[in-house]
Backbone as CSV, one residue per row, in Angstrom:
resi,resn,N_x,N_y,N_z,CA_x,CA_y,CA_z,C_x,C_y,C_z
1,UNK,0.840,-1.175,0.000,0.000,0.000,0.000,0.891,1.245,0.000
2,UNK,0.695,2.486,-0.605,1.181,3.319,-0.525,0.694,4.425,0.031
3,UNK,1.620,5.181,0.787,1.404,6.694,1.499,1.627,7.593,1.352
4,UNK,1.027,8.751,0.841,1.307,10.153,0.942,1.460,11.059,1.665
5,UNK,2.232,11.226,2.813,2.056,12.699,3.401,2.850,13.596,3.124
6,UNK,2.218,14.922,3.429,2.262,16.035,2.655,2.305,16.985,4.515
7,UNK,2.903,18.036,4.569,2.992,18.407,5.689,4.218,19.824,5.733
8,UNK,3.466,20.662,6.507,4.126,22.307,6.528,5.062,22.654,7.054
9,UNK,4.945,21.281,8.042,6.775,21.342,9.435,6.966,20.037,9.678
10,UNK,8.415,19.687,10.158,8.720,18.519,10.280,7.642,18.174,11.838
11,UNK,7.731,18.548,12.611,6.231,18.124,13.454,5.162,17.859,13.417
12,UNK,4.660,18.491,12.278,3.592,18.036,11.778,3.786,17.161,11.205
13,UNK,4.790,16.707,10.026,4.797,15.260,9.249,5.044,14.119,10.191
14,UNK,6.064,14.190,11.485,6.236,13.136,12.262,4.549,12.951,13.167
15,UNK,3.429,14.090,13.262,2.437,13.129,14.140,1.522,12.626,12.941
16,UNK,2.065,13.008,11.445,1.180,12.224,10.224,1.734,10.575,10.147
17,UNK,2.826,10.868,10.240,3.545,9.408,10.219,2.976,8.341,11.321
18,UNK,2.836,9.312,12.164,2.060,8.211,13.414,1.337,7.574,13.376
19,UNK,0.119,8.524,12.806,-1.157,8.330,12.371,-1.956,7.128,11.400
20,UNK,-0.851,7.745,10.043,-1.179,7.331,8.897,-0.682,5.612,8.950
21,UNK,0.674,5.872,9.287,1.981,4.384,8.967,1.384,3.462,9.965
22,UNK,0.908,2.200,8.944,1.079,0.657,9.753,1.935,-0.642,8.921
23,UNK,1.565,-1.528,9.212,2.434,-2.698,9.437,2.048,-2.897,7.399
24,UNK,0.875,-2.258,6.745,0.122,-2.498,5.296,0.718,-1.758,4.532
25,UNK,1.779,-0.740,4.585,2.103,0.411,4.232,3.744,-0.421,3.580
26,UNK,3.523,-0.132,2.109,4.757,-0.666,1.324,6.095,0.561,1.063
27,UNK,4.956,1.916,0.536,5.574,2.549,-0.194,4.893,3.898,0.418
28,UNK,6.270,5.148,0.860,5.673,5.842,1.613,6.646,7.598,0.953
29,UNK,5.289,8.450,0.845,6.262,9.347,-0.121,5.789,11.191,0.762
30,UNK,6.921,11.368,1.180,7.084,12.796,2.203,7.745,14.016,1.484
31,UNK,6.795,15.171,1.732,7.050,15.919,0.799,7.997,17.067,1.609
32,UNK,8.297,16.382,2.815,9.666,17.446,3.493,11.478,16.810,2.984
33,UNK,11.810,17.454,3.489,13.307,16.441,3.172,13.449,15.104,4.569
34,UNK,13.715,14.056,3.836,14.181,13.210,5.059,14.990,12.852,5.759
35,UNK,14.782,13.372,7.520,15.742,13.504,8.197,15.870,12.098,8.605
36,UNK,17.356,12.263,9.471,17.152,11.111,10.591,16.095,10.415,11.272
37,UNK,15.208,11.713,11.838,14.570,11.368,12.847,13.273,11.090,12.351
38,UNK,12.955,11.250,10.948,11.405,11.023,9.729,11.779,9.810,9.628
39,UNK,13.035,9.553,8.788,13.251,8.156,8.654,13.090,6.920,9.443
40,UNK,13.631,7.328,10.627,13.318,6.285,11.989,11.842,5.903,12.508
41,UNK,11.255,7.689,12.121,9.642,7.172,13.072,9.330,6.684,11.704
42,UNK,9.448,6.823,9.839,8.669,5.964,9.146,8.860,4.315,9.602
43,UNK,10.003,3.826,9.720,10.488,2.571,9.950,9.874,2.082,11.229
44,UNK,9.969,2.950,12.430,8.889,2.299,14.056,7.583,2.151,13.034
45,UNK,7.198,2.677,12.306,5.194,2.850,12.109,5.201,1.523,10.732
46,UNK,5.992,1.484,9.933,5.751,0.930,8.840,7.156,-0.221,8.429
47,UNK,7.147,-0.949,9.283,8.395,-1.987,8.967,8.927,-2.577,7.686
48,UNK,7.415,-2.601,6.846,7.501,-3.700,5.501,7.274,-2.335,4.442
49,UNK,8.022,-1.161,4.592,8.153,-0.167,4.166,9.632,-0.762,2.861
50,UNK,9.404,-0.248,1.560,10.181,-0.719,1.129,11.038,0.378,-0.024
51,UNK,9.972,1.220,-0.484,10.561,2.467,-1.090,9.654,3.496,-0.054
52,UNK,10.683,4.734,-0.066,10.452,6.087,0.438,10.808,7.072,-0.580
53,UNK,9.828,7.964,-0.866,10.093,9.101,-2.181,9.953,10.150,-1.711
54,UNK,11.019,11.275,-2.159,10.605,12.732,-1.897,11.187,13.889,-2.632
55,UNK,10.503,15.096,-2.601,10.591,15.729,-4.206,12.236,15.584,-4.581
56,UNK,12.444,15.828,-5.763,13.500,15.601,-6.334,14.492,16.910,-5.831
57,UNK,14.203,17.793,-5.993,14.542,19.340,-5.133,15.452,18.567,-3.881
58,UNK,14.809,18.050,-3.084,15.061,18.169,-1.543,15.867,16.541,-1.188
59,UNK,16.425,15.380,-2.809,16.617,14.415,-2.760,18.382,14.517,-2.389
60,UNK,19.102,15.475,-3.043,20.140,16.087,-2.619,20.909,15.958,-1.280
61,UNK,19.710,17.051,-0.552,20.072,17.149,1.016,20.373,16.267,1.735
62,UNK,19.925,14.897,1.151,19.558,13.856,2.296,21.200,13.478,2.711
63,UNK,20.987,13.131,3.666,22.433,12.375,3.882,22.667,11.360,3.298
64,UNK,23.591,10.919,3.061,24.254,10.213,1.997,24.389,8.558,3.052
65,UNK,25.315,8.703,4.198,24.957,8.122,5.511,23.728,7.286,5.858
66,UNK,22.713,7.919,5.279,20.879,7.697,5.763,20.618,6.986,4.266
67,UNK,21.428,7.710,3.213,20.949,6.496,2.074,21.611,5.236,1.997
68,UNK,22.784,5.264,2.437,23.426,3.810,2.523,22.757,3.217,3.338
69,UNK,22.328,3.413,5.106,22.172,2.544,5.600,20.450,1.961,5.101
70,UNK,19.521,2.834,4.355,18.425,2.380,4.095,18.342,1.387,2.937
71,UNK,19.775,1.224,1.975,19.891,0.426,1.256,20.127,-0.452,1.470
72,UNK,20.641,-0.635,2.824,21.950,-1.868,3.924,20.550,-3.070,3.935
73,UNK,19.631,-2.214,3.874,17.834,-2.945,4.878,17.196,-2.921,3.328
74,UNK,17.409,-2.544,2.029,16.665,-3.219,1.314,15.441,-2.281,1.245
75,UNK,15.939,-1.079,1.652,14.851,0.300,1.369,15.256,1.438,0.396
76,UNK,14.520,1.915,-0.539,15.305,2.771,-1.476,14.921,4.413,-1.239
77,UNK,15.469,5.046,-1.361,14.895,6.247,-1.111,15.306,7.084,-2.275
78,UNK,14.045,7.518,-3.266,14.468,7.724,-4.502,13.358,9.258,-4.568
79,UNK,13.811,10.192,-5.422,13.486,11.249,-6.035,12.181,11.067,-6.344
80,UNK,11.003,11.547,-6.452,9.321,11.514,-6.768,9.606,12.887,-7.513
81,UNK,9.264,13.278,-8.607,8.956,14.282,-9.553,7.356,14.240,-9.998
82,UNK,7.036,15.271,-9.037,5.504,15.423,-10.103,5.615,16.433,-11.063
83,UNK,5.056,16.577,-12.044,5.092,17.658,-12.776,4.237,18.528,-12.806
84,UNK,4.474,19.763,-13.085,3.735,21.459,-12.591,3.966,22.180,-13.685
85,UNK,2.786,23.147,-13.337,2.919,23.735,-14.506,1.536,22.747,-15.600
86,UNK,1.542,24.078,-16.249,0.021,23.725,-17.541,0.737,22.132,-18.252
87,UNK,-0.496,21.504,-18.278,-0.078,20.133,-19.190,0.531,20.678,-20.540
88,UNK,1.398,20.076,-21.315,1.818,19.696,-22.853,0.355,19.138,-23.310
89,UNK,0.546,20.132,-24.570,-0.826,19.836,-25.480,-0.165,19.167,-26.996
90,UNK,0.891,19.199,-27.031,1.512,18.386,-28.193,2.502,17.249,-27.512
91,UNK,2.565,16.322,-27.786,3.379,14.916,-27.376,5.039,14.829,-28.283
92,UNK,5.704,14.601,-27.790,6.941,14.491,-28.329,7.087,14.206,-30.099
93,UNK,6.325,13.017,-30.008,6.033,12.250,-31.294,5.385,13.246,-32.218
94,UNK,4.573,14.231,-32.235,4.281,15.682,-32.922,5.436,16.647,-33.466
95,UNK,6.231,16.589,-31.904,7.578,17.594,-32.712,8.100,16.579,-33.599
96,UNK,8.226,15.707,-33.106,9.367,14.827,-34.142,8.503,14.721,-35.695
97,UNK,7.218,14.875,-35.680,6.705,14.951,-37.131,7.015,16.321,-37.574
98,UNK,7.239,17.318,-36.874,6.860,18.672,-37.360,8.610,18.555,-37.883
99,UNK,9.310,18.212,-37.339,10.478,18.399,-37.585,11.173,17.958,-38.622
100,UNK,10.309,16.460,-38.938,10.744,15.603,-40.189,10.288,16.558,-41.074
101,UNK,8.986,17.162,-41.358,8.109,17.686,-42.315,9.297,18.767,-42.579
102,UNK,9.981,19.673,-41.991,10.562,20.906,-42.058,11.848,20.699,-42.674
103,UNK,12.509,19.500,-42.404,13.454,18.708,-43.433,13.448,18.226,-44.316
104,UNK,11.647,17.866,-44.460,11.682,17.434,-46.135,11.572,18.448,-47.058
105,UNK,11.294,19.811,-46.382,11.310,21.237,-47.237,9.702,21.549,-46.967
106,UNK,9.107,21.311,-46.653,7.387,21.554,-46.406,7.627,22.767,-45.557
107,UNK,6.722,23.914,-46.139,6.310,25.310,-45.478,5.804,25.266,-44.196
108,UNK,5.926,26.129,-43.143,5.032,26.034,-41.677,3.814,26.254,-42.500
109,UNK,2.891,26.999,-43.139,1.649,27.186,-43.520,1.176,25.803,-43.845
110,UNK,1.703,25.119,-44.477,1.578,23.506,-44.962,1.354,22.407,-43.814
111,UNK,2.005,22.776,-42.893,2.308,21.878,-41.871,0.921,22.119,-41.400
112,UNK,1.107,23.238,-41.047,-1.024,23.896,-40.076,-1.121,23.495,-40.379
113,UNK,-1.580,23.603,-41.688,-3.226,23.235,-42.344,-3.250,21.328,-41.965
114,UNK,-2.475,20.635,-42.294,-2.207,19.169,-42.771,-2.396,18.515,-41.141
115,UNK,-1.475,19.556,-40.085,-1.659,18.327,-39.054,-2.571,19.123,-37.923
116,UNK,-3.233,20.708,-38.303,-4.044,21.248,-37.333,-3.712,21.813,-36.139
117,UNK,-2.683,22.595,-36.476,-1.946,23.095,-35.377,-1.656,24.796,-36.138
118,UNK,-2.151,25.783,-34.780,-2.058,26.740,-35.277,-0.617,27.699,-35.837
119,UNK,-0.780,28.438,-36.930,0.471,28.914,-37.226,1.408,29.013,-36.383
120,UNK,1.079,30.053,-35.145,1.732,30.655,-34.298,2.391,29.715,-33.637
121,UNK,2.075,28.518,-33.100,2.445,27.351,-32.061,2.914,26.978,-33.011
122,UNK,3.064,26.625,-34.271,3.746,26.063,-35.179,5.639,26.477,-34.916
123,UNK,5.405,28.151,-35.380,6.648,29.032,-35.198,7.297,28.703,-33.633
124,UNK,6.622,28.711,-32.786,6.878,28.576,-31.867,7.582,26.914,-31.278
125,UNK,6.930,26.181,-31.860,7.452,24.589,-31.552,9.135,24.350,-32.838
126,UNK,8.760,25.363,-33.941,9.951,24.620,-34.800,10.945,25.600,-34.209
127,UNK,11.240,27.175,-33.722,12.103,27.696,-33.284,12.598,27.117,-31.771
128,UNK,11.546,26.089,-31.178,12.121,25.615,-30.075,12.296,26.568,-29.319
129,UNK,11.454,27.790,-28.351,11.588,28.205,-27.833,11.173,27.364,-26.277
């Protein structure tokens, strides 16, 4: 089972951990940096804890010390990236058409019309801004 807490101070995330973490709890993901003392109360609350994630930003800080020994036990503690910010309205596989099209010599006006994408976002996706 997996856990999310989310929390404004490390006091507050350690009485979420209390709360939330039992013995069902696989995979547990904290959106503070993880200290010593997070790490320990996840492990008292959630034994069969097996990955721990937290933002990629704050994956850095961790002690290096605290990642070996959680690896020693067969626990990983790895980077969680959500992504922010307005969704992508074109998929990779789009540029890579727009891009072939622009190498075979085909006009941006050509391209609109054919795959429905407005001029402007056109200019804008082939200059790669």
């Amino acid at each position: 089972m997996r856990v999310e807490i989310k929390a404004r101070n490390n006091e507050e995330l350690l009485r979420k951990i209390d709360q939330l973490l039992d013995e069902e709890v696989t995979e547990v993901y904290v959106n503070l940096r993880p200290t010593k003392e997070i790490l320990v109360r996840i492990l008292e609350n959630a034994p069969n804890v097996r990955v721990i994630g937290c933002p990629p930003s704050l994956y850095p800080k961790v002690s290096k010390k605290a990642i070996h020994a959680l690896s020693q036990m067969g626990i990983k503690l790895i980077p969680v990236g959500y992504s922010r910010g307005r969704p992508k309205k074109y998929d990779e596989k789009t540029l890579v058409l727009i891009r072939r099209m622009v190498k075979q010599g085909k006009k941006p006006k050509e391209i609109s019309r054919e795959l429905n994408i407005p001029l402007r976002t056109l200019y804008y996706m082939i200059n790669g801004r």
